[in-house]
C-alpha positions as CSV (number, residue, x, y, z in Angstrom):
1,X,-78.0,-3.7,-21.9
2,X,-77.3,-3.2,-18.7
3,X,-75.2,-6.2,-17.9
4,X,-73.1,-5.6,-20.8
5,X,-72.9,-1.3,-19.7
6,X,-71.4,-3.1,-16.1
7,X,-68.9,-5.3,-17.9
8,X,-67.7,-2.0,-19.6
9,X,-67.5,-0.3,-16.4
10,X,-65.3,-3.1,-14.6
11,X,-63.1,-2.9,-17.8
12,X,-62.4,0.4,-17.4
13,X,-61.6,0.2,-13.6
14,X,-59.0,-2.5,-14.2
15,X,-55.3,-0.9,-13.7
16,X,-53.0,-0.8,-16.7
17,X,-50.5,-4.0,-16.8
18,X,-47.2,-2.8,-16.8
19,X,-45.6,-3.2,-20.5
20,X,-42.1,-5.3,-20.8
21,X,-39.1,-4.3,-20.4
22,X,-37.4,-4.1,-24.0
23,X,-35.0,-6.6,-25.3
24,X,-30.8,-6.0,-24.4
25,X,-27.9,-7.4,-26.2
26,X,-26.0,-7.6,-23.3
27,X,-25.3,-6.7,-19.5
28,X,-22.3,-4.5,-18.9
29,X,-21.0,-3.8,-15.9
30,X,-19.0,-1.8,-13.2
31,X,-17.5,-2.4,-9.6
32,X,-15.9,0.0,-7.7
33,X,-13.0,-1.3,-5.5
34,X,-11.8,0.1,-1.8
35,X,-14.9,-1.2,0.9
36,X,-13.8,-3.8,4.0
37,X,-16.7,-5.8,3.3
38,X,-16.6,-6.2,-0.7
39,X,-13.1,-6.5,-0.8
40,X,-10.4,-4.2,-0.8
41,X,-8.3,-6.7,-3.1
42,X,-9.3,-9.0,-6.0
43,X,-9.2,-12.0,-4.7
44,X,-11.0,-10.7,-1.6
45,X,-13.9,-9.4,-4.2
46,X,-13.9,-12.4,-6.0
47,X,-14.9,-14.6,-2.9
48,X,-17.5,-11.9,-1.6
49,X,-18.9,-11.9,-5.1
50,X,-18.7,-16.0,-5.4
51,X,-20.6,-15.5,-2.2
52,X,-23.2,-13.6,-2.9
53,X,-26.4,-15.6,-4.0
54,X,-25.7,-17.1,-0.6
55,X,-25.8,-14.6,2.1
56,X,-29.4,-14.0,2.1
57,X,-30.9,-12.0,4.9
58,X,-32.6,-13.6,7.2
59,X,-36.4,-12.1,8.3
60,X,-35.5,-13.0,11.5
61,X,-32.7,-10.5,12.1
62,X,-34.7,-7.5,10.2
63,X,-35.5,-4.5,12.1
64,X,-39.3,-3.4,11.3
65,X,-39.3,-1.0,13.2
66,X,-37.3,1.6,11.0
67,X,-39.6,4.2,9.8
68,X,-40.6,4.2,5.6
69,X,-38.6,6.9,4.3
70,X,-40.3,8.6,1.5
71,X,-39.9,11.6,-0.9
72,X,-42.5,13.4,-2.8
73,X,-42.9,16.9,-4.7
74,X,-43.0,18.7,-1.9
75,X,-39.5,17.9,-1.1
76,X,-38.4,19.3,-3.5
77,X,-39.7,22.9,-3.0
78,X,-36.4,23.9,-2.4
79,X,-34.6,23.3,-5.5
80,X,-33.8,25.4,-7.7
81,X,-35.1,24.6,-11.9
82,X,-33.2,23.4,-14.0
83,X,-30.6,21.0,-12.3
84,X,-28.8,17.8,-12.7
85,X,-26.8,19.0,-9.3
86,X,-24.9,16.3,-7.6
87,X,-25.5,15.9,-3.6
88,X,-23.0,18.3,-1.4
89,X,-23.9,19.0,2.1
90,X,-22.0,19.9,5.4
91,X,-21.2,17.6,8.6
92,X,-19.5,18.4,11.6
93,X,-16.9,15.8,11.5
94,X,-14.2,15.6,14.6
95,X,-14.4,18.9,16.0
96,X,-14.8,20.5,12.7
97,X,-17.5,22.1,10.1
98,X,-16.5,20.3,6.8
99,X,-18.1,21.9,3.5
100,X,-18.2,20.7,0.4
101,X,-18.8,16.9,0.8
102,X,-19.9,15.0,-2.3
103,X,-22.6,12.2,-1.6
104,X,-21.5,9.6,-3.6
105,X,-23.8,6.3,-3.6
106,X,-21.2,4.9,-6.1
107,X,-18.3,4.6,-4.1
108,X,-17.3,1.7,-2.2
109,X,-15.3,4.3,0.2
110,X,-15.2,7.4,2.6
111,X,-12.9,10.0,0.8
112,X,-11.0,12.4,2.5
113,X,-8.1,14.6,0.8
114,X,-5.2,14.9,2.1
115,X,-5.4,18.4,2.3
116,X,-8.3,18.3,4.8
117,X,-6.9,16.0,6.9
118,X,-4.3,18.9,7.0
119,X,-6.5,22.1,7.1
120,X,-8.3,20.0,10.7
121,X,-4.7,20.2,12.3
122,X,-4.5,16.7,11.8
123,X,-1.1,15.4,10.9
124,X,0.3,12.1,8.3
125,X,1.4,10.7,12.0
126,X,-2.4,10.7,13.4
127,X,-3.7,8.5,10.1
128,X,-3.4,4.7,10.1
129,X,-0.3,4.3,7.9
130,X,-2.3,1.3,5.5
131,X,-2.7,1.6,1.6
132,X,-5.5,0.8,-0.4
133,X,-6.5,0.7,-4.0
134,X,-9.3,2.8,-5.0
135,X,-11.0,1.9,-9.1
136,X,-12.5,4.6,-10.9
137,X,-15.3,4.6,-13.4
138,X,-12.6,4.5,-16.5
139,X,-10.4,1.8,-14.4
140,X,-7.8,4.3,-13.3
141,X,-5.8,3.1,-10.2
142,X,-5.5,5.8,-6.9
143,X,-3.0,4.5,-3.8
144,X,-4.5,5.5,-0.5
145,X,-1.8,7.1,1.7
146,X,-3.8,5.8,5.1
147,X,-6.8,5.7,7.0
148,X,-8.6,7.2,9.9
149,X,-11.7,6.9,12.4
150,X,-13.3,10.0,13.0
151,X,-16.9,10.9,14.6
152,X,-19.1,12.1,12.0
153,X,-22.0,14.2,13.4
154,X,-25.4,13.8,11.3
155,X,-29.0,15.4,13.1
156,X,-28.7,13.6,16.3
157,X,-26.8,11.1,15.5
158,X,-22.7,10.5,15.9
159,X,-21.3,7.8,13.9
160,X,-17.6,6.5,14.1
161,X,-16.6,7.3,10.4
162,X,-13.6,4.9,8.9
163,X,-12.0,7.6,5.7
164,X,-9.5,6.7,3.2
165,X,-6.9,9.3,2.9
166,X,-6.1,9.9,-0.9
167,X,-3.6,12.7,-1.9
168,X,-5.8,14.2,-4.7
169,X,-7.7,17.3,-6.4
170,X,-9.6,19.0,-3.5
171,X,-12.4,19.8,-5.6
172,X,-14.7,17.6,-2.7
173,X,-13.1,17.9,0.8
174,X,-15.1,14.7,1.5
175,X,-16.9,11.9,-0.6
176,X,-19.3,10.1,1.7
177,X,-20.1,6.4,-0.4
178,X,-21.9,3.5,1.1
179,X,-19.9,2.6,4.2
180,X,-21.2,6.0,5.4
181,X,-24.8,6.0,3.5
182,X,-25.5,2.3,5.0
183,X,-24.3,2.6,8.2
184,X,-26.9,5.4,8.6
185,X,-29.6,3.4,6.8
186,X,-29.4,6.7,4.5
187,X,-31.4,7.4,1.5
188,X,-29.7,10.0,-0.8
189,X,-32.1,11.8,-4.0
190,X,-29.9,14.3,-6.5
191,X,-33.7,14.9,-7.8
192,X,-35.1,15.7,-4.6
193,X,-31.4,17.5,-3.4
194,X,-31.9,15.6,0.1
195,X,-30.5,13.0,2.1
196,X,-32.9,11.3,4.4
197,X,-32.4,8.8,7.3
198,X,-34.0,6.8,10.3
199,X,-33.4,8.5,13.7
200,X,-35.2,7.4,17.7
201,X,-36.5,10.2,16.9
202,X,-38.4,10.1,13.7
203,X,-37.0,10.7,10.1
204,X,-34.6,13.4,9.8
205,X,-33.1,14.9,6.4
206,X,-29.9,17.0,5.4
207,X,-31.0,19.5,2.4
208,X,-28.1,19.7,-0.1
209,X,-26.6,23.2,-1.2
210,X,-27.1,23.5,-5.1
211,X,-24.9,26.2,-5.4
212,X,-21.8,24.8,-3.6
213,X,-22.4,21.9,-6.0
214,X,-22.7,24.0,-8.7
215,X,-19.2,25.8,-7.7
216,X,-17.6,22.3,-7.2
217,X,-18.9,21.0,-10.8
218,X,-17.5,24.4,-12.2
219,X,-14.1,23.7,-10.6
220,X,-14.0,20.6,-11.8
221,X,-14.6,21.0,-15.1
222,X,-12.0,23.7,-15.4
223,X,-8.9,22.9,-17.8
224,X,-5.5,22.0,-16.5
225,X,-2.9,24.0,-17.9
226,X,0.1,21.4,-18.6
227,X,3.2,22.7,-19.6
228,X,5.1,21.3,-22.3
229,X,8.6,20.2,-20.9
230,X,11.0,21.1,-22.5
231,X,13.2,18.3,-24.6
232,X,16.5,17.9,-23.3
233,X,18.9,16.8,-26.0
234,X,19.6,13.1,-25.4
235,X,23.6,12.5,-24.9
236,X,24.2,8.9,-26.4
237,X,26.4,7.2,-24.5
238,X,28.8,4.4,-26.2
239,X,30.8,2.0,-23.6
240,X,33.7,0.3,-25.5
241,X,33.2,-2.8,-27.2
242,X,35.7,-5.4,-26.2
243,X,37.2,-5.2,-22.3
244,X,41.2,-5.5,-21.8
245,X,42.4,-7.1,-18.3
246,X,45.4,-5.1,-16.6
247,X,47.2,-5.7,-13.8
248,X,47.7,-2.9,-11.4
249,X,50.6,-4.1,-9.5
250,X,51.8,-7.1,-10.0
251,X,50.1,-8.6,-7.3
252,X,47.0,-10.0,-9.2
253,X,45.2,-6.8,-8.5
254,X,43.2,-6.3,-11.8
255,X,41.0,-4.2,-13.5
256,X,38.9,-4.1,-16.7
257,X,39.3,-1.0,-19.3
258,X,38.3,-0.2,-22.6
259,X,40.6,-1.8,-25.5
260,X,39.9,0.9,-27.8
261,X,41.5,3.3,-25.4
262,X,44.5,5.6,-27.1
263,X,47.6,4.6,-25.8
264,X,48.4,7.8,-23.9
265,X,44.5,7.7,-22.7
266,X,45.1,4.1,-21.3
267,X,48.5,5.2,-19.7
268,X,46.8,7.9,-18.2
269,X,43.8,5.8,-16.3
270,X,46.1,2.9,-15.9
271,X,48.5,5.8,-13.7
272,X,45.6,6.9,-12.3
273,X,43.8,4.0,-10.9
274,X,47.5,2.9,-9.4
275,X,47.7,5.6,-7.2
276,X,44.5,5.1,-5.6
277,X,44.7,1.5,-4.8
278,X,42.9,1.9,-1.7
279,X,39.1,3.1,-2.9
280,X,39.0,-0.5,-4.2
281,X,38.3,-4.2,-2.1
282,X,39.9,-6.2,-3.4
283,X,39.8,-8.8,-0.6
284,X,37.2,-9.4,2.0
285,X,39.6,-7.7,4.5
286,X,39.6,-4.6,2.9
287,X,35.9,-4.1,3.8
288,X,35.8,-4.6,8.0
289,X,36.5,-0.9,8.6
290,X,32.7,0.1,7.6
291,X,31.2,1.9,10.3
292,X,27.7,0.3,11.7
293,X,26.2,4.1,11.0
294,X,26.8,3.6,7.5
295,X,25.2,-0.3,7.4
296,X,24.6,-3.1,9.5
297,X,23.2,-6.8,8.8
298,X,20.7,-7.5,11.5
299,X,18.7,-10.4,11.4
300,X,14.8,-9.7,12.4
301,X,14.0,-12.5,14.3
302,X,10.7,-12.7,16.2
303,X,10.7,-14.0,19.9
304,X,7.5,-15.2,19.8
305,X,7.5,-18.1,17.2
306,X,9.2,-21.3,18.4
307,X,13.2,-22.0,16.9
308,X,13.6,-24.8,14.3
309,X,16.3,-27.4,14.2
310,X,17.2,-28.3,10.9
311,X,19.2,-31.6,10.0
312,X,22.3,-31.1,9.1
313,X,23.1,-31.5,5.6
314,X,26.1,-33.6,4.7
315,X,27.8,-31.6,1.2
316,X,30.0,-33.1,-1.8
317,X,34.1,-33.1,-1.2
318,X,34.2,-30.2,-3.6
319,X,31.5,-28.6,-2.1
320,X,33.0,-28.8,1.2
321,X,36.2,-27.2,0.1
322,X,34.7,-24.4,-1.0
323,X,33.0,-24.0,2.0
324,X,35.9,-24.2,4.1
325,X,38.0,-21.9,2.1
326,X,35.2,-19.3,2.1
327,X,34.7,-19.3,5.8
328,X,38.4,-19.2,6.4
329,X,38.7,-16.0,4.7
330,X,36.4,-14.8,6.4
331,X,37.7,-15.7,9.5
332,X,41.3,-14.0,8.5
333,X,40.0,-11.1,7.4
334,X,38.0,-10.7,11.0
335,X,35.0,-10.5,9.8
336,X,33.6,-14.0,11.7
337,X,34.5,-15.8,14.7
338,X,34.1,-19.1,15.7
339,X,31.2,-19.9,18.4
340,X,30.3,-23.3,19.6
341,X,26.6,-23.7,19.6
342,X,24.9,-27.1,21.3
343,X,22.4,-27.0,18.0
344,X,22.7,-26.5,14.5
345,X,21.3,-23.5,13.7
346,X,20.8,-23.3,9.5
347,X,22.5,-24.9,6.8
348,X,25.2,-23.0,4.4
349,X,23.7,-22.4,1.3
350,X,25.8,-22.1,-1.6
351,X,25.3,-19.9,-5.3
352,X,27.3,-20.1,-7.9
353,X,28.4,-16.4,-8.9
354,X,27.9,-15.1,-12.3
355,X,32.0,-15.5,-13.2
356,X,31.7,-19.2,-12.3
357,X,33.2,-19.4,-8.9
């Protein structure tokens, strides 16, 4: 009896075995684009991700001596019952006390508006002038209008803070994701409304605000107003079917019109585009009087990389006639000049024009 009473007892102190997890039909998931070191482009996250199951940490290279960050019920004395309350907090960043940033462990990205870039006296000119493409949850595409380094101030602790600059609803002025969460070996809790994090000197925590988040979720959730544009009647425009060639002068100085023209209509524009002969080129000579304000060709070579010598091509007969007469139209109309060179600088290349010449 009392052997089987102590097999009893042992059964009862054995812990209870954790039941499987039930079965899925599938996996689905979502990635967030926008971080350095996932990939700010596809094919940059599509090696980092081919890449994964081989960067393994090594023990080595781990740092033991970071303190076990832990939450428990008491942390959570502050919060207020009932709440599903994101993470918003404040930071000194730059020289500045920024409210109303959104802790956001699913982004890839720091986040600032452009609006408080501008509200820190911070101008476009002062931002890295580099676009990015940020993903969101339902696969809508954001264009970043820049970046910019700023020190971000957390408990002791003054991290250089890379944001993307996105021109956006200010409902957040800042969204801190992982760049910012790892690089201060942060752990964020929604339940617990605190963010916690390894300092020299001992674990230190930033309590989030509930009501600011609760403000921010209310703005956010507010309807936008659009207003119906109003429908402009569409004017349908019909260009004339068949095109009549007509010579101006005399001089083989020609012009296409409409064929279905009235005869006093076509009498009328033909009169008219005579007497203003000279808004037209009609020759490469008409076109050297362009000042260089209004356009220049200038070719942007870079010092720095070492000339190439290309062979000389040797062209057809009938290729080289047109050549020839092309360049010495050019040359009568003053528009090139002949220089010697000691070295063949490029080939001509020729393309036939859409009228066949």
């Amino acid at each position: 009896m009392t052997k089987n009473k102590s097999t009893h007892a042992r059964k009862d102190r054995t812990s209870p075995r954790q039941p499987p997890p039930p079965p899925h039909q599938k996996v689905i998931n979502f990635i967030a684009g926008g971080s350095e070191v996932s990939g700010t482009t596809y094919s940059q996250a599509k090696r980092v991700a081919r890449e994964t199951g081989v960067r393994v940490s090594k023990a080595d290279v781990l740092d033991y001596s970071i303190p076990t960050l832990t939450f428990n019920e008491f942390d959570r004395k502050h919060v207020s019952e009932p709440q599903h309350d994101s993470l918003v907090i404040s930071l000194p960043v730059g020289n500045y006390i920024i409210k109303r940033i959104l802790v956001d462990n699913g982004s890839a990205a720091n986040i600032m508006m452009l609006s408080t870039l501008q509200q820190m006296g911070l101008a476009e000119t002062d931002m890295i002038k580099k676009t990015t493409t940020l993903v969101g949850f339902s696969g809508e595409r954001k264009r970043t209008v820049g970046e910019i380094t700023l020190p971000t101030y957390a408990q002791g602790l003054n991290l250089l803070t890379k944001y993307v600059i996105i021109d956006g609803d200010p409902t957040y002025n800042i969204s801190m994701g992982r760049p910012w969460i790892h690089d201060l070996k942060a752990v964020p809790s929604t339940y617990h409304q605190v963010l916690k994090f390894p300092t020299p000197w001992g674990v230190q925590q930033i309590v989030g605000d509930q009501s600011v988040a609760r403000d921010c979720y209310k703005k956010s959730m507010k309807p936008i107003v659009q207003h119906e544009a109003k429908e402009t009647p569409q004017v349908t425009m019909t260009g004339p079917e068949q095109l009549a060639e007509v010579d101006l002068t005399g001089d083989d100085k020609k012009v296409l019109i409409g064929e279905d023209l009235t005869g006093t209509l076509e009498a009328n524009l033909v009169e008219f585009l005579t007497t203003r002969l000279d808004a037209f080129a009609w020759g490469h000579e008409d076109i050297t009087g362009i000042s260089p304000e209004v356009i220049t060709h200038k070719l942007n070579v870079d010092s720095s990389f070492t000339p190439v010598q290309l062979k000389r091509r040797k062209f057809a007969a009938e290729r080289n006639k047109i050549i020839n007469d092309e360049v010495n139209r050019l040359l009568k109309a003053g528009m090139n000049k002949e220089v010697d060179y000691p070295e063949w600088l490029a080939n001509v290349v020729i393309v036939q024009k859409k009228n066949g010449k």
